[in-house]
C-alpha positions in Angstrom: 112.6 117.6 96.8 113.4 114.8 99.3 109.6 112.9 99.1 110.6 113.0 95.4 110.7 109.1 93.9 113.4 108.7 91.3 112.6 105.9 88.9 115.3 104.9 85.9 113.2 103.7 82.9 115.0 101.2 80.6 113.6 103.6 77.6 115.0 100.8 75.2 113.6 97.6 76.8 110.5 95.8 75.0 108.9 95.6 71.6 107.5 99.2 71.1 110.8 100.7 72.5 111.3 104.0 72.8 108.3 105.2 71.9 106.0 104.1 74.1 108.4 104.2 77.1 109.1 108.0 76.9 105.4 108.5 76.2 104.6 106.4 80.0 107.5 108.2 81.6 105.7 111.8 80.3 102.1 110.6 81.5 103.8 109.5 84.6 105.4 113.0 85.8 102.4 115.0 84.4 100.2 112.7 86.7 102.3 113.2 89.5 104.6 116.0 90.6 106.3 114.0 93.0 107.6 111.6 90.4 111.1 111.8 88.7 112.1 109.8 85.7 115.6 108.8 84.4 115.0 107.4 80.7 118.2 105.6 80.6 119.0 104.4 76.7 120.3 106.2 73.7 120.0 110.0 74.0 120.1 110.9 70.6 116.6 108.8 70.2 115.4 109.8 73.4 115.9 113.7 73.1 114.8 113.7 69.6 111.3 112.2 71.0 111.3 114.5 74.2 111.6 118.0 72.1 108.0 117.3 70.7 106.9 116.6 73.9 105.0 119.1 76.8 106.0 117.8 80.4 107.9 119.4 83.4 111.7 119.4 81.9 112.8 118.9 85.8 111.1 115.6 86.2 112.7 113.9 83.4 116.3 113.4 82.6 118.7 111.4 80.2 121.1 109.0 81.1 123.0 107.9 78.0 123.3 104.3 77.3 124.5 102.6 73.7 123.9 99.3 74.0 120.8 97.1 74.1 119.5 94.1 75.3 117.6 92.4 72.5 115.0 89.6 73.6 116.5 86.7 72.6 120.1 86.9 74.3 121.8 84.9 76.7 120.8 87.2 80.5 124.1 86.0 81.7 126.2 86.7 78.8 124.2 90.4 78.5 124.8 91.4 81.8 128.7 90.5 81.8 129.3 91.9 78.1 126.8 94.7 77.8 127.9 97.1 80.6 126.7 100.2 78.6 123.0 98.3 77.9 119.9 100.2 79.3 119.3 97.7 81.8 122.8 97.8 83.5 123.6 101.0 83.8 119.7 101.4 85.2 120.4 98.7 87.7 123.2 100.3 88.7 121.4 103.6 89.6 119.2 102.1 91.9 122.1 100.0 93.2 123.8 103.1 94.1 120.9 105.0 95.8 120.4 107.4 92.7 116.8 105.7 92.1 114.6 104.6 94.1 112.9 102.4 91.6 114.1 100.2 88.2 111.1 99.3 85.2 111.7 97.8 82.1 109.7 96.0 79.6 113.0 93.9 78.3 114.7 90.8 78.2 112.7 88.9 81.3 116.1 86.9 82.0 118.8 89.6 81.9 116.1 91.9 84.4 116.0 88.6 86.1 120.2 87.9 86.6 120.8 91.8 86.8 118.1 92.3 90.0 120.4 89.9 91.5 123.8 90.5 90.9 123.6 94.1 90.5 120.9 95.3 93.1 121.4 92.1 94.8 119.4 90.3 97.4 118.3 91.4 100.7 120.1 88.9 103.0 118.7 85.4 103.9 116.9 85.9 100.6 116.6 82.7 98.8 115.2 83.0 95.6 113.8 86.2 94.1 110.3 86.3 92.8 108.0 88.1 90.1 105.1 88.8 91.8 102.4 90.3 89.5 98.9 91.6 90.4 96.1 89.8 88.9 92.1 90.9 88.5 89.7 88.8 89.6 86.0 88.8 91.0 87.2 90.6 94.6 89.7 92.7 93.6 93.2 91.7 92.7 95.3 88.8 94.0 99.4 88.1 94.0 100.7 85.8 92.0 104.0 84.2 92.8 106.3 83.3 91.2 105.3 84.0 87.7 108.8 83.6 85.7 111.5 83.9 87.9 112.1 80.2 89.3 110.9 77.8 87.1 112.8 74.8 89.5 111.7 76.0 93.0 112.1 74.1 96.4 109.7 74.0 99.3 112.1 76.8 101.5 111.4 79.1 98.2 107.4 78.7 97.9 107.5 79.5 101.7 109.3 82.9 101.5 107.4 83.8 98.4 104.5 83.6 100.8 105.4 85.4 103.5 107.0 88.1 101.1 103.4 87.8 99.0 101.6 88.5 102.9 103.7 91.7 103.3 103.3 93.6 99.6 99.4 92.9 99.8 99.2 94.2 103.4 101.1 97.1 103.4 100.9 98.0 99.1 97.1 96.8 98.6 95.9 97.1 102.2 94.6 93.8 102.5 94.6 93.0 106.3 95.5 89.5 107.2 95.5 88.3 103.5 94.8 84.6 102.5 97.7 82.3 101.6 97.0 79.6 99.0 99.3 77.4 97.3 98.1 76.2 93.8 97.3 72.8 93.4 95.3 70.1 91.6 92.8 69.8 94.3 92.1 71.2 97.8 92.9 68.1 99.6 96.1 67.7 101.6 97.4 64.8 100.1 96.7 65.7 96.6 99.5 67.7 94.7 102.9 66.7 93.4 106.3 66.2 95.6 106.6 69.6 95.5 103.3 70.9 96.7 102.9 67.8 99.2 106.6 68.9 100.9 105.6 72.7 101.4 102.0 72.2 102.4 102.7 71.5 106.2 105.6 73.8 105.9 102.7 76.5 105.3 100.7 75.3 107.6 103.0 75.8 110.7 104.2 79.5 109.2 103.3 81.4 112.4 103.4 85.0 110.1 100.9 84.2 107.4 97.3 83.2 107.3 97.2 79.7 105.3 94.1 78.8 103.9 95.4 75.6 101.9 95.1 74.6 98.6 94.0 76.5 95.6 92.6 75.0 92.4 93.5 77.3 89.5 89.2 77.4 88.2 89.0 79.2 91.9 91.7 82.2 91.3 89.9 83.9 89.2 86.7 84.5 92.1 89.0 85.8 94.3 89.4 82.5 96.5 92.6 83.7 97.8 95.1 87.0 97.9 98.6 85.6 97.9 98.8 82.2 95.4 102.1 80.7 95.5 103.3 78.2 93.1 106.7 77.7 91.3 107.4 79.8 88.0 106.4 77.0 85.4 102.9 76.7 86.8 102.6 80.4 88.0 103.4 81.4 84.3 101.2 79.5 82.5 98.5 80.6 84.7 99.6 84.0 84.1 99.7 83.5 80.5 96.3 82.1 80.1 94.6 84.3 82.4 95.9 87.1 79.8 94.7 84.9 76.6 91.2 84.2 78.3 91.1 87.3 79.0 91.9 89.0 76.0 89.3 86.4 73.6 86.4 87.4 76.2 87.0 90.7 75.9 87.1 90.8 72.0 84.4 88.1 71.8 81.8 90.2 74.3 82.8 94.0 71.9 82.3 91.2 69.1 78.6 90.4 70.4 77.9 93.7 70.9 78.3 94.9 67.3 76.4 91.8 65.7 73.4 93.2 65.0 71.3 96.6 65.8 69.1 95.1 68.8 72.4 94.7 70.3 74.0 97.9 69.6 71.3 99.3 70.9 71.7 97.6 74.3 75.6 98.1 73.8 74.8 101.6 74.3 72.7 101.7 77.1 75.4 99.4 79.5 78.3 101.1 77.5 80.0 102.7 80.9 78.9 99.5 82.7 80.6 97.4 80.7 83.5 99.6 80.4 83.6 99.2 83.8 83.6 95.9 84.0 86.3 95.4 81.3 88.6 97.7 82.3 89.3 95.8 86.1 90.4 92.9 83.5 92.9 94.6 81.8 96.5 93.9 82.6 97.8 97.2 82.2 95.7 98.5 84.9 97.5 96.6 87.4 101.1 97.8 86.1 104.4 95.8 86.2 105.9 92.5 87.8 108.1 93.8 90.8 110.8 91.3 91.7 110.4 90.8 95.3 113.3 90.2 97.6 115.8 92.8 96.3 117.9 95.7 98.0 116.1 97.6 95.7 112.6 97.5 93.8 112.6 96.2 90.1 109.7 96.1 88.2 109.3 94.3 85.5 106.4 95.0 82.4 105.2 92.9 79.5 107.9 93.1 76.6 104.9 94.5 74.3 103.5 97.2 77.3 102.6 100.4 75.9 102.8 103.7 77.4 99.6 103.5 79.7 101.1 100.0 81.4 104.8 101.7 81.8 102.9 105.2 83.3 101.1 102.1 85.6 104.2 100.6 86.5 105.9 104.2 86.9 103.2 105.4 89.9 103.7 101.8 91.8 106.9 102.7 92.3 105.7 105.5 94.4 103.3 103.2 97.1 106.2 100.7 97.3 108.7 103.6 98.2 105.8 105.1 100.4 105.3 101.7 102.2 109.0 101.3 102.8 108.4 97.1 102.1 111.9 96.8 101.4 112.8 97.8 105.0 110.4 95.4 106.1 111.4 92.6 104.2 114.5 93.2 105.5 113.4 93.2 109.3 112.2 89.5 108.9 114.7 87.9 106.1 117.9 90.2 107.0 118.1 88.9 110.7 
């Protein structure tokens, strides 16, 4: 049906492929009838995984692929060499309009290289970001870039902001959403060469609300909704955020078993607490997309199990719905 969103699954990308990928592309189109899924890797593996399966046979197909990208290989190199890899041929169904959407828990860099020369950028498009949701005390805030550019100048951070402003306003329908550029204090003359030479440009963007400076103890309350930062220091916020995370969450369920009194109290705030726990888990919040491209890319942790990918898979949809390429084209494309 034409409201139908096509999204081509790199079934062999990440460390518990296939499995898991076939198992978030089945959740996907049983959660959602509008969904279509192309697992695009090696059909042999994929069907014999499918035929024990119960799912709508018309929302998922097969696209064969025989080569993978492993982790640790050059992107460039992949890309040019591995034309029958998951991740090209998947790149080059969105690139020719057969899928609306691209996710893939693989090699970060060949995603990263492949987005742009395959999909390629929308024009006047600098530098592509990963822009991952992440939880925090009011909701979720974006975080770019969080791998992409790890050398970044001022005209990039600037972009990423304005392209942060649209996704959260039209995706996460956050009106007029606060800008923030992370920093090692809020005052304007703090910062390194790079922070000090984008500040004022932020300040004088006309199209975003600028609030200033961001120290990294303040993203987690929610002090802003867009952080931008260049790739080194956006992933190793990123990063921790996920190892903080992680050791609070098994050191609270660790606390909570140590004796009887506070078993006892475990059960009484049990759906309180899973509450609470569950806005702090990453695969809530779905993949990376890689803002800036013809086409949306989404990229997943390389060890994201089914219920991330099916996350990823339905985010596709919103983006799609919310037509944010076609607005990022309006302002970059002129």
């Amino acid at each position: 049906m034409a409201d139908t969103v096509n999204v081509a699954l790199d079934a062999m990308g990440g460390d518990n492929a296939p499995d898991e990928m076939i198992r978030g592309a089945i959740d996907a189109v049983n959660k959602a009838p509008d969904i279509h899924v192309c697992l695009v890797g090696q059909e042999e593996k994929i069907n014999a995984f499918l035929s024990s399966c119960s799912y709508n046979r018309e929302q998922i197909s097969v696209v064969n692929a025989t080569e993978v990208i492993e982790t640790g290989e050059h992107p460039v190199n992949a890309i040019r060499k591995k034309k029958d890899s998951s991740i090209v041929k998947a790149l080059g169904l969105v690139k020719s309009g057969e899928a609306d959407a691209f996710v893939s828990a693989g090699n970060s860099g060949a995603i990263l290289v492949g987005g742009q020369t395959i999909v390629g950028r929308i024009k006047g498009v600098e530098r592509p970001p990963f822009a991952p949701l992440i939880p925090t005390a009011a909701g979720v805030s974006l975080l770019l870039d969080s791998g992409a550019n790890v050398d970044a100048r001022s005209s990039h951070l600037v972009q990423w902001a304005r392209m942060g402003s649209i996704y959260m306003e039209n995706v996460m329908g956050v009106k007029n959403p606060r800008v923030a550029i992370v920093n090692v204090g809020v005052e304007e003359e703090k910062g390194n060469a790079l922070v000090k030479e984008t500040f004022p440009l932020l300040k004088e963007c006309p199209d975003i609300n600028f609030i200033g400076s961001i120290e990294a103890r303040e993203i987690p309350n929610g002090g802003a909704d867009v952080i931008v930062c260049d790739a080194f220091v956006g992933n190793v916020i990123l990063k921790l955020y996920e190892g903080v995370g992680s050791v609070l969450i098994k050191s609270v369920k660790k606390g909570l078993m140590s004796s009887l009194k506070s078993k006892i109290g475990a059960l009484l705030i049990k759906d309180a607490l899973k509450s609470t726990l569950k806005s702090f888990d990453a695969s809530e919040y779905g993949g990376a997309p890689m803002l800036g491209l013809k086409g949306l890319v989404v990229k997943t942790h390389g060890n994201a199990k089914a219920k991330e990918v099916t996350t990823s898979i339905l985010q596709c949809r919103k983006f799609k719905e919310q037509a944010i390429n076609d607005k990022m084209n309006e302002i970059f494309g002129k």
